[in-house]
N, C-alpha and C positions, 0 to 999 in steps of 0.2 A: 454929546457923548464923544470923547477921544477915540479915535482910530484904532487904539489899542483896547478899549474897555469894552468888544463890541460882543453884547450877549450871542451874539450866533457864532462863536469861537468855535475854528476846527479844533485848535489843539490845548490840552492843558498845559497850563503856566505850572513853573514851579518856582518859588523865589528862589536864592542862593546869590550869596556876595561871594562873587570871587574876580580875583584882577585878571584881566584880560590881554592883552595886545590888539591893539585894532590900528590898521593898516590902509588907507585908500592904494588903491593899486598904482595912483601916480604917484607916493611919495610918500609924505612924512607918518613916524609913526607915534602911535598912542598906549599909553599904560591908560587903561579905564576899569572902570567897575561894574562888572553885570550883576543884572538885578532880578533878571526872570529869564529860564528859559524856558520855552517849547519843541514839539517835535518841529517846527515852524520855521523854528528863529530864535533872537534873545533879543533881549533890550541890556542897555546900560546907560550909566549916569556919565554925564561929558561934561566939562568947563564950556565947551566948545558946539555950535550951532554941528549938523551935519547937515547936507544937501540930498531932498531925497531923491530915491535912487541912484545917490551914490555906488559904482561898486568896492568894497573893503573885503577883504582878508582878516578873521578873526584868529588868533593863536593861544592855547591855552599852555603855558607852562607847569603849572603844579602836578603834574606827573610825567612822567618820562615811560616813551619818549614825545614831546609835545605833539600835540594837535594843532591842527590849521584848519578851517573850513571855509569856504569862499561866499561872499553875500552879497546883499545890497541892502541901503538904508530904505528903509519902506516907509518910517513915519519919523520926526523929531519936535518933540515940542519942550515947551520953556517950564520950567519946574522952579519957582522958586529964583535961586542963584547957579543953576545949574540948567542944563537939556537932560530930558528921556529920549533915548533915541531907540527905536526900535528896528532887527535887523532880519532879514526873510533870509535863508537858507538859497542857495540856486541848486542846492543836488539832498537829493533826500538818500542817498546815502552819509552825507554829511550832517545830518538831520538826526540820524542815528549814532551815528559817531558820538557828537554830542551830547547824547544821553551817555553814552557808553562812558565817555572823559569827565563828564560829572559825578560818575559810580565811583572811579578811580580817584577823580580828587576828594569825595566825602573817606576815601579808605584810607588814604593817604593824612587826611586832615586826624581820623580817627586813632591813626597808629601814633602822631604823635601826641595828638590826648591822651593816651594809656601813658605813655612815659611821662609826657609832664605832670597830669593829672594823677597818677598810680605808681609812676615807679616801674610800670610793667613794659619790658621789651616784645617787642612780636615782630616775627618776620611778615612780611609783606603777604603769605598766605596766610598764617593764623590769623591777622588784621582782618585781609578780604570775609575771610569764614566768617569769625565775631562779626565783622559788620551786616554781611549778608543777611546771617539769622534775625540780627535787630531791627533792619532799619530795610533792605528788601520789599516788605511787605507795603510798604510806605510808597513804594518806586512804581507807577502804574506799569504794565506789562509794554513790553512795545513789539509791536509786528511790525518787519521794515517794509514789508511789500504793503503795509497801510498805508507808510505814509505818505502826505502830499506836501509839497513846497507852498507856499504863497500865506 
């Protein structure tokens, strides 16, 4: 069983593609694709091996104004033609955050769905609203003072 698939999970996974910036603190940087997060961590897909316990810098741009959260590589394995790498949080208020910056980029992905898909313009409240009612319920609750790192 992979490190990541381990049924006694503190935190739930949620999938979600979305491009990232990922950063090692000594140096170069990376556009990648995350592919699950938790209150925990995320993982994403990498051309490129990672060293675990690495520590990286995750940055989220598709909402303004960007997110950064600080981490280390906790797991990476070989997938095919590519790495999963998976990435543990070190502050569990950034563990939150990340939830937080995921709500915003689904609102944000959904205001321009209404335009392309409908024709329909929304300001960035009426989006949040409409999406909150729909999709909300879907979002498990989060208590910050729950969570844990690792």
């Amino acid at each position: 069983m992979n490190a990541h698939q381990n049924p006694g999970r503190t935190f739930i996974r949620h999938p979600i593609d979305m491009p990232i910036d990922v950063e090692p603190r000594e140096g170069e940087h990376y556009c990648e694709e995350m592919r699950n997060l938790s209150l925990g961590g995320v993982s994403f897909s990498s051309e490129n091996p990672w060293r675990q316990g690495m520590p990286i810098r995750i940055t989220i741009s598709c909402c303004t104004p960007c997110a950064s959260m600080e981490g280390h590589v906790a797991w990476c394995e070989a997938c095919n033609h590519h790495y999963e790498v998976g990435v543990a949080f070190e502050d569990k208020a950034d563990a939150y955050r990340m939830r937080l910056v995921e709500q915003a980029c689904h609102i944000q992905q959904y205001r321009l769905d209404q335009v392309i898909q409908n024709a329909r313009y929304l300001t960035l409240d009426q989006a949040a609203a409409e999406w909150i009612r729909q999709y909300a319920p879907y979002f498990a609750p989060v208590d910050p003072e729950t969570v844990r790192t690792g």
